[in-house]
VOZA-674356 format. One record per residue: x, y, z of N, C-alpha, C, O in turn; residue number from 0. Coordinates in nm, 4 decimals, m for minus. Layout:
N
DOVEX,n.u,n.v,n.w,ca.u,ca.v,ca.w,c.u,c.v,c.w,o.u,o.v,o.w,resi
DOVEX,X,Y,Z,X,Y,Z,X,Y,Z,X,Y,Z,NUM
...
END
This chain:
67
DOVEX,n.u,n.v,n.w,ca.u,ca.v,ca.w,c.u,c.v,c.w,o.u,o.v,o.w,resi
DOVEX,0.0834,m0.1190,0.0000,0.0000,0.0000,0.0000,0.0879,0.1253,0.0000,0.0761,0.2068,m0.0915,0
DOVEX,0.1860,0.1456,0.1113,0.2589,0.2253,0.1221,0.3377,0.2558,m0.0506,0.3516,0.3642,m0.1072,1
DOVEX,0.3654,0.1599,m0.0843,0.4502,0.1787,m0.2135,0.3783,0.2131,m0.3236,0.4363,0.2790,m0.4099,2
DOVEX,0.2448,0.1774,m0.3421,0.1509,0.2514,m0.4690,0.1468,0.3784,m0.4144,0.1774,0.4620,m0.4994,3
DOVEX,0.1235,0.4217,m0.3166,0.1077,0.5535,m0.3008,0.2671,0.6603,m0.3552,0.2714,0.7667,m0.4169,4
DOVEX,0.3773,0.5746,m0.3001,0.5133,0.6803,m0.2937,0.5060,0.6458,m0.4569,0.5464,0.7437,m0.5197,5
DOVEX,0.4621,0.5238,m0.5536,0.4445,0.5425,m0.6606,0.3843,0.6512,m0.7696,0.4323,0.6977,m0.8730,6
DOVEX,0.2626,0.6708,m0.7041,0.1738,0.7631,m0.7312,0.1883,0.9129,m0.7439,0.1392,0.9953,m0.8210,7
DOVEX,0.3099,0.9239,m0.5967,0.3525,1.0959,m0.5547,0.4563,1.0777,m0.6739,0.4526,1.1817,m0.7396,8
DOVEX,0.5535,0.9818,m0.7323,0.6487,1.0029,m0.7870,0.5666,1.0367,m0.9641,0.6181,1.1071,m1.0510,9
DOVEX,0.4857,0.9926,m0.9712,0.4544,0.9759,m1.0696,0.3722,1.1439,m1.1124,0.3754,1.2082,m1.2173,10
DOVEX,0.3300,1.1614,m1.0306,0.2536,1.2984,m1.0322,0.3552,1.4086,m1.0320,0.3249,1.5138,m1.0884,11
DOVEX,0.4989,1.3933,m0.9619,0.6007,1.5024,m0.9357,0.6167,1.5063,m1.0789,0.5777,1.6073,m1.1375,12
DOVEX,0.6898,1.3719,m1.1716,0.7561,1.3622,m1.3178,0.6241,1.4463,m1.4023,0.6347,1.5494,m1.4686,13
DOVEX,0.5287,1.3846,m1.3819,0.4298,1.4629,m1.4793,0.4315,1.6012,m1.4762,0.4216,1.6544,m1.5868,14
DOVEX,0.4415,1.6765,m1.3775,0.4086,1.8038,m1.3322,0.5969,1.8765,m1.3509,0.6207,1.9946,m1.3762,15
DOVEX,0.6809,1.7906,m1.3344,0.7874,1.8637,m1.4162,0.8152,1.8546,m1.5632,0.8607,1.9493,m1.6273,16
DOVEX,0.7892,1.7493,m1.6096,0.7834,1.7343,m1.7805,0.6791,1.8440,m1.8314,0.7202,1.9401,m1.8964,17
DOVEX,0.5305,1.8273,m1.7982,0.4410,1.8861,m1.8710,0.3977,2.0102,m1.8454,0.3234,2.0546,m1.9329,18
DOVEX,0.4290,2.1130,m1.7140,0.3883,2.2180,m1.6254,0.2445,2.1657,m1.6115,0.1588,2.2477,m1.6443,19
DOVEX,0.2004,2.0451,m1.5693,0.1085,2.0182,m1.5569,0.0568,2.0389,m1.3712,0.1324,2.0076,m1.2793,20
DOVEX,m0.0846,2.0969,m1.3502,m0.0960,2.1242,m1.2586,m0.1828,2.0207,m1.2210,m0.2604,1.9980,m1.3137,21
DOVEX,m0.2059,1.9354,m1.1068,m0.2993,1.8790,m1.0549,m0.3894,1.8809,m0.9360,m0.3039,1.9203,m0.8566,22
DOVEX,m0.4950,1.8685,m0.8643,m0.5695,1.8610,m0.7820,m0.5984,1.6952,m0.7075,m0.6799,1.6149,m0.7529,23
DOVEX,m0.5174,1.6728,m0.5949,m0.5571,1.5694,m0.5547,m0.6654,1.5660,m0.3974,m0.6310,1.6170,m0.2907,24
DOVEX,m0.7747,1.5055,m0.4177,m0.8271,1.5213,m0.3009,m0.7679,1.4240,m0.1743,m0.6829,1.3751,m0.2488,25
DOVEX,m0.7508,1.3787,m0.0890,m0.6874,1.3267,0.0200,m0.6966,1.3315,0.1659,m0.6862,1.4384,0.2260,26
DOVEX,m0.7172,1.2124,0.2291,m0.6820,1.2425,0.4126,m0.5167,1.1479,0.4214,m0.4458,1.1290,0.5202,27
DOVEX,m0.5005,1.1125,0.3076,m0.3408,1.0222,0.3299,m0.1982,1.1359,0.3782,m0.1571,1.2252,0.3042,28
DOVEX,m0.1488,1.1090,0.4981,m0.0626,1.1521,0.5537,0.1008,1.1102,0.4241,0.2151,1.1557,0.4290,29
DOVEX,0.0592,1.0430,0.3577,0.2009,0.9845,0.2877,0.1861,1.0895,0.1520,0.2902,1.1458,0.1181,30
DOVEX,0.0787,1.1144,0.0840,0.0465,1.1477,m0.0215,0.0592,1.3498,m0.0126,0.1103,1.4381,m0.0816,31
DOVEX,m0.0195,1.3419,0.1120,m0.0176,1.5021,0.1624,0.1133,1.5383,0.1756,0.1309,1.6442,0.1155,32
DOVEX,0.2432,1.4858,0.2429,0.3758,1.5016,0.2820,0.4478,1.5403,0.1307,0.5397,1.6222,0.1280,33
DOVEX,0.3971,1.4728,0.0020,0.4535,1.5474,m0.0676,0.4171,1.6158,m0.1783,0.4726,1.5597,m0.2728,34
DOVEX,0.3657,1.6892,m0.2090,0.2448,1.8303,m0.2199,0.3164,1.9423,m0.1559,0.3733,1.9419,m0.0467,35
DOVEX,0.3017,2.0627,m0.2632,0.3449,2.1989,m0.2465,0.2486,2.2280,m0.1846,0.2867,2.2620,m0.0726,36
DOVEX,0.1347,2.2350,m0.1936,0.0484,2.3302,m0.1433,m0.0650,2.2252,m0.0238,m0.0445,2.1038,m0.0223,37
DOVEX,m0.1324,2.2606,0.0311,m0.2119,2.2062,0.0746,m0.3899,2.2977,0.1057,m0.3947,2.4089,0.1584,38
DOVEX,m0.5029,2.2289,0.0650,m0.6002,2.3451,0.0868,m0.7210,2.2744,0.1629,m0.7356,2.1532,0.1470,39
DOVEX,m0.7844,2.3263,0.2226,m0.8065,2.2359,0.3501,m0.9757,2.2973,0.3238,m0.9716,2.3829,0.2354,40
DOVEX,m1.0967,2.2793,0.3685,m1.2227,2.3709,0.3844,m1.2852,2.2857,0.5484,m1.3068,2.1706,0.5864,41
DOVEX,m1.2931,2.4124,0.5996,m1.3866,2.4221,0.7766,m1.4821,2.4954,0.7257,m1.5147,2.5607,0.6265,42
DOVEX,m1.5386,2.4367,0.9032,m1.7005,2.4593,0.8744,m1.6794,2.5615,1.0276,m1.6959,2.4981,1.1319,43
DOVEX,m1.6448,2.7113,1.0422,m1.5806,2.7239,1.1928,m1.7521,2.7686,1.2671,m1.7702,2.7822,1.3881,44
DOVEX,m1.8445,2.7825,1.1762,m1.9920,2.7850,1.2400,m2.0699,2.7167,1.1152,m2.0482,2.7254,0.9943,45
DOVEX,m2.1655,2.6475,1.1861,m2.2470,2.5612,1.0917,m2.2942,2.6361,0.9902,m2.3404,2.7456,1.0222,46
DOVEX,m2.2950,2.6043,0.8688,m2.3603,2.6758,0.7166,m2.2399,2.7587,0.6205,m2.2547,2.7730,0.4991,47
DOVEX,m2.1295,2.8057,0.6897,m2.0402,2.8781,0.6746,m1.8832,2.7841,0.6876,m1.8215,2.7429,0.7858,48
DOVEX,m1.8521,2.7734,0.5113,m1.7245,2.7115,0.4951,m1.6463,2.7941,0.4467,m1.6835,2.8694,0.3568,49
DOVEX,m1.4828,2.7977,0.5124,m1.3946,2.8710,0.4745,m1.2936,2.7683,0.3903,m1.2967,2.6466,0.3721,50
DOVEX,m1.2155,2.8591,0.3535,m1.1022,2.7915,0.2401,m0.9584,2.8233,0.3471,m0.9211,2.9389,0.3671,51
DOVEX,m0.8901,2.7061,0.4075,m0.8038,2.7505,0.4303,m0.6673,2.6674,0.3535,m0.6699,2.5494,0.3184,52
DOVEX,m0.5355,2.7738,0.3361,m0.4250,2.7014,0.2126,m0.3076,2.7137,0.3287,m0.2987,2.7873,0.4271,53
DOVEX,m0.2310,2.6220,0.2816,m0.0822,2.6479,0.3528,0.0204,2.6067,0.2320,0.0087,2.5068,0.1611,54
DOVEX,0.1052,2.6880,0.2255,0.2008,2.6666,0.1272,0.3441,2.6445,0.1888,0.4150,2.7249,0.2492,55
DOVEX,0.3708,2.4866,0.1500,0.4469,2.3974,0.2777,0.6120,2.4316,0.2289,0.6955,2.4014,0.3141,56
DOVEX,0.6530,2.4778,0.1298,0.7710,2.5316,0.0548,0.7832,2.6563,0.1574,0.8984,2.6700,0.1985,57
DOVEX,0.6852,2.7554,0.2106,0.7132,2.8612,0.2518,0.6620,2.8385,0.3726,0.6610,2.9493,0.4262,58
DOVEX,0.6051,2.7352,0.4703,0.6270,2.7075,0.5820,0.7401,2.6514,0.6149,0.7763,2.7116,0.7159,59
DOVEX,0.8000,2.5892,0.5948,0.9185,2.4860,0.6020,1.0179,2.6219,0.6065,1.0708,2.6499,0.7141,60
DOVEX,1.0453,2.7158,0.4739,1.1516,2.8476,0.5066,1.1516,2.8866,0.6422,1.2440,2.8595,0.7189,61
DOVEX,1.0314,2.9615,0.6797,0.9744,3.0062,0.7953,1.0339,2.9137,0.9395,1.0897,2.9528,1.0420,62
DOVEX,1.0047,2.8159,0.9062,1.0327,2.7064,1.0088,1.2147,2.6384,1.0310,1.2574,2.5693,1.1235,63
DOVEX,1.2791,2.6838,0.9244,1.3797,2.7097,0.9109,1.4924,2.8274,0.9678,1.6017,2.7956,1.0147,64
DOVEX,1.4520,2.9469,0.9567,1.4480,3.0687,1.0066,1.3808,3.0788,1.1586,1.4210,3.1596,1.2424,65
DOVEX,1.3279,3.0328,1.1698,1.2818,3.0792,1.3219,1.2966,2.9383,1.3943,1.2710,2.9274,1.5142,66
END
């Protein structure tokens, strides 16, 4: 299981550097999320009302580096 997935991330990185191809993966996999630039998340922080929240893990990681 573990290995279709690190298959999958590898396979999506090559595509997305060969083609500037952009993709959208939906996910709760901790293996799959780990390697992903971006991450975008949606809460519900009062019922009826969903927000969009993003973290951009290239510029957390700097941050987290630095401080």
């Amino acid at each position: 299981q573990r290995h279709r997935r690190q298959g999958f991330c590898n396979l999506l990185h090559e595509m997305t550097r060969s083609t500037e191809t952009r993709f959208l993966v939906i996910t709760h996999n901790s293996i799959t999320m780990s390697h992903m630039d971006r991450l975008f998340g949606v809460t519900m922080a009062e019922k009826g009302v969903s927000q969009l929240v993003s973290v951009d893990l290239e510029r957390a990681e700097k941050l987290r580096a630095v401080g």
